[in-house]
C-alpha positions as CSV (number, residue, x, y, z in Angstrom):
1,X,154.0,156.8,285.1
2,X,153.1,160.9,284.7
3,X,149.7,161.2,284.1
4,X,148.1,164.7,283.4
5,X,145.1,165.8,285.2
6,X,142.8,168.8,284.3
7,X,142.5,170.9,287.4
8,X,140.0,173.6,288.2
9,X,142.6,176.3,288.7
10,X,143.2,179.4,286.7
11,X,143.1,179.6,283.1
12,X,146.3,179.8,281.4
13,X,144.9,181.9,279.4
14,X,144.6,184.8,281.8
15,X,148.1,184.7,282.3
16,X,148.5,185.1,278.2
17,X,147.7,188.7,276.9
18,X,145.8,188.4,273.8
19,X,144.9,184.7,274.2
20,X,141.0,184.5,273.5
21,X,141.3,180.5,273.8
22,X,140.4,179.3,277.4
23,X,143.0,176.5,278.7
24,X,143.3,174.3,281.2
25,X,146.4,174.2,283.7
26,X,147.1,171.1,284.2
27,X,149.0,169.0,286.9
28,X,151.4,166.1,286.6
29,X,150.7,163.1,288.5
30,X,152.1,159.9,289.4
31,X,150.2,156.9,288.9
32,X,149.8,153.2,287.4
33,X,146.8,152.3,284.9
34,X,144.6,151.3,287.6
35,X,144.9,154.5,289.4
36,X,144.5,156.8,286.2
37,X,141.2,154.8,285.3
38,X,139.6,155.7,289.1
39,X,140.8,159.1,288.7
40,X,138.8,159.4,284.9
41,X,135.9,157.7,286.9
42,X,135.8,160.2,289.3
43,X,136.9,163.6,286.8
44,X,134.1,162.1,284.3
45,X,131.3,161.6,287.4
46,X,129.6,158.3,286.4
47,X,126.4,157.7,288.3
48,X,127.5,154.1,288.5
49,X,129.5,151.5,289.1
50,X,128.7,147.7,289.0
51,X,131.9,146.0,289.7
52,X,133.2,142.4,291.1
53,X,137.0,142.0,291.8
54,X,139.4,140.2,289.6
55,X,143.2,140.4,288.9
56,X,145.1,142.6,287.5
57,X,141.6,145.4,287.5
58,X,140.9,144.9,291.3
59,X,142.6,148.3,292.3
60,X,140.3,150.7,290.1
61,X,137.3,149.8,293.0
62,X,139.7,149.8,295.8
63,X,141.0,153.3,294.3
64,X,137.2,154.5,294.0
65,X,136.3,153.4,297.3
66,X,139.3,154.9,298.7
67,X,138.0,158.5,296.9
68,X,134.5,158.0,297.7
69,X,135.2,157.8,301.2
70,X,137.2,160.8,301.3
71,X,133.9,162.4,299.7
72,X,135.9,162.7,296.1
73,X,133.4,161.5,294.2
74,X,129.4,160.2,294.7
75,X,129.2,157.7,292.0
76,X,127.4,154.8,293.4
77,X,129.2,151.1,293.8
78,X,127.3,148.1,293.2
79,X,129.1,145.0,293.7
80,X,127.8,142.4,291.6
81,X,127.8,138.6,293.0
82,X,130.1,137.9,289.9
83,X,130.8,139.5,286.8
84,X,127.9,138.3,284.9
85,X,125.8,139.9,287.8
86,X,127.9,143.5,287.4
87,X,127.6,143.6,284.0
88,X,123.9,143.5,284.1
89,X,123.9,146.0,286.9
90,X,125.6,148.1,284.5
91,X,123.1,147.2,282.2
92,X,120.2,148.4,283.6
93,X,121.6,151.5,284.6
94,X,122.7,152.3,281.2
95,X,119.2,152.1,280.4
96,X,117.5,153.6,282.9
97,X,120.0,156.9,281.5
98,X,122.8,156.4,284.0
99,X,126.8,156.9,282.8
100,X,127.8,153.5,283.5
101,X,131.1,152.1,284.4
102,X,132.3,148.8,284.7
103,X,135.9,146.9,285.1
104,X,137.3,143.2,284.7
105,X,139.7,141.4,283.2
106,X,140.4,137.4,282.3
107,X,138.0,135.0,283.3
108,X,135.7,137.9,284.4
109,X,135.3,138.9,281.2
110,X,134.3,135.3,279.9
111,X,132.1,135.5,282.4
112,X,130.3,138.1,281.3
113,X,130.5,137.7,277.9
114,X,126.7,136.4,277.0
115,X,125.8,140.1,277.8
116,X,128.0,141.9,276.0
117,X,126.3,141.5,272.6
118,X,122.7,142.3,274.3
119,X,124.5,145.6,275.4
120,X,125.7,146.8,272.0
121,X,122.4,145.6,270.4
122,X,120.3,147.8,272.4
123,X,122.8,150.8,271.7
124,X,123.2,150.6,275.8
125,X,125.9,153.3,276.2
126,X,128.2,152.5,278.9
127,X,131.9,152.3,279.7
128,X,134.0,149.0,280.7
129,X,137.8,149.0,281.4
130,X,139.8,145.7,280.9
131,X,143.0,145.0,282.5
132,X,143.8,142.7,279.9
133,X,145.1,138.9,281.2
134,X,145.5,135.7,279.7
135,X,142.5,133.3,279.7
136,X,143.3,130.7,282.4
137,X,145.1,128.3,280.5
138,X,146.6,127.0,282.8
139,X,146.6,128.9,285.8
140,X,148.2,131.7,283.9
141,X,147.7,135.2,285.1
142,X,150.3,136.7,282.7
143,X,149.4,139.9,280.1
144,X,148.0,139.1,277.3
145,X,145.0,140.0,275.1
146,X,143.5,136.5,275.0
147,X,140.3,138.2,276.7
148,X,139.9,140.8,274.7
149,X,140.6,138.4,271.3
150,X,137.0,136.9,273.0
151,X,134.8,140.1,272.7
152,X,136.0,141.3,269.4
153,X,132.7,140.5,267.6
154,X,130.4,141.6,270.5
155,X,129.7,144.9,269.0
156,X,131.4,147.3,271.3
157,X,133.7,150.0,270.3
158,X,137.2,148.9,271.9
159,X,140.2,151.4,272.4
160,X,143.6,150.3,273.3
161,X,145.4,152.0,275.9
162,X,149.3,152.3,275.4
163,X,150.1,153.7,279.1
164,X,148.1,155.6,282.0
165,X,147.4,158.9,280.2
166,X,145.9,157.0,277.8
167,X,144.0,155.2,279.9
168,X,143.0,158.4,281.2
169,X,142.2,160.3,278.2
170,X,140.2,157.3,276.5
171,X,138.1,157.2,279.2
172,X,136.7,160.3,278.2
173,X,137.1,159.7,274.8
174,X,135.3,156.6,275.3
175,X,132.2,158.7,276.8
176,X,131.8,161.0,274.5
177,X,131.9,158.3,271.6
178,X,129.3,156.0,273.2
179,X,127.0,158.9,273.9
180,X,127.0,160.5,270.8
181,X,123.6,160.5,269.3
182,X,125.1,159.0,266.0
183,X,126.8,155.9,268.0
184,X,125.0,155.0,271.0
185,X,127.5,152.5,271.7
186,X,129.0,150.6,274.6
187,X,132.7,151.2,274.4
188,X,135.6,149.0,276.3
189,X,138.8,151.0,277.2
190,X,142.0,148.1,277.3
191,X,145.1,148.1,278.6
192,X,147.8,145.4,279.7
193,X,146.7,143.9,282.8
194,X,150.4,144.2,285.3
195,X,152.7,146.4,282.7
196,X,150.4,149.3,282.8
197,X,147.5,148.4,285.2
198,X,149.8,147.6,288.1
199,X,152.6,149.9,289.8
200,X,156.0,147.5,288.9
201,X,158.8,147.3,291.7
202,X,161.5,149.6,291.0
């Protein structure tokens, strides 16, 4: 999928006579819904990531780590022992001031379910992407939103994510909503876990 990146180069503005408005030229870019998450991780420059690996949402670590050492990025990665423990990683981050990212999917997110609430009840800004997957039942790994359907009523602010420029773009929206001084929210940015996460064999 085309996913459009903001660059740092020339303003298309400069190239407009007349145009007072400052633009930015933007690039079109190949990637899955993994991929476009890292790459809003890295653009947005969270100070933090507590993570633990679970399909379909493995590849936006691998992708970080990949940037990070190429020396794209210096947000620091915390692998938790699990997804409970990542979650609270995130957690105290978030509260310490830090821009906090954190992704899962499935049984990850079960597993860190019991903080979730305790996140949005302490207005804990942070940002956690779901590569939505059916709940094991059984042995399914198929898309579905049976795992988000489980954090509906945790307090957080969820946006759904059609493709990966959306899954781009709500990552920022997704900071600037939780940090807003009015919200002060946690807010989950969801998308199908292997139609949109993964890249699909042509």
């Amino acid at each position: 999928m085309e996913v459009s990146v903001a660059s740092n180069s020339q303003s298309l503005a400069a190239e407009t006579p007349g145009t007072e408005r400052h633009l930015i030229r933007q690039h079109a870019d190949f990637r899955n819904g993994n991929e476009a998450a890292a790459l809003a991780a890295r653009d947005i420059g969270f100070h933090l990531m507590g993570y633990f690996p679970i399909t379909p949402s493995t590849e936006v670590a691998e992708s970080l780590s990949e940037m990070q050492a190429e020396g794209a990025h210096d947000i620091v990665m915390v692998p938790g022992d699990g997804e409970h423990g990542a979650a609270g990683i995130c957690y105290g981050a978030a509260l310490g001031g830090g821009r906090v990212l954190n992704v899962t999917s499935s049984q990850g997110l079960l597993y860190a379910l019991e903080q979730l609430p305790v996140q949005a009840g302490t207005r804990a800004p942070m940002v956690l992407n779901i590569a939505t997957r059916t709940v094991s039942g059984p042995l399914d790994i198929r898309c579905d939103h049976s795992d988000l359907y489980f954090v509906l009523n945790t307090g957080w602010i969820i946006l759904l994510a059609r493709d990966p420029q959306a899954i781009y773009d709500l990552n920022f929206a997704a900071v600037r909503i939780g940090e807003h001084k009015d919200v002060r929210l946690p807010v989950m940015v969801a998308y199908d876990g292997f139609f949109t996460s993964c890249p699909a064999p042509l």
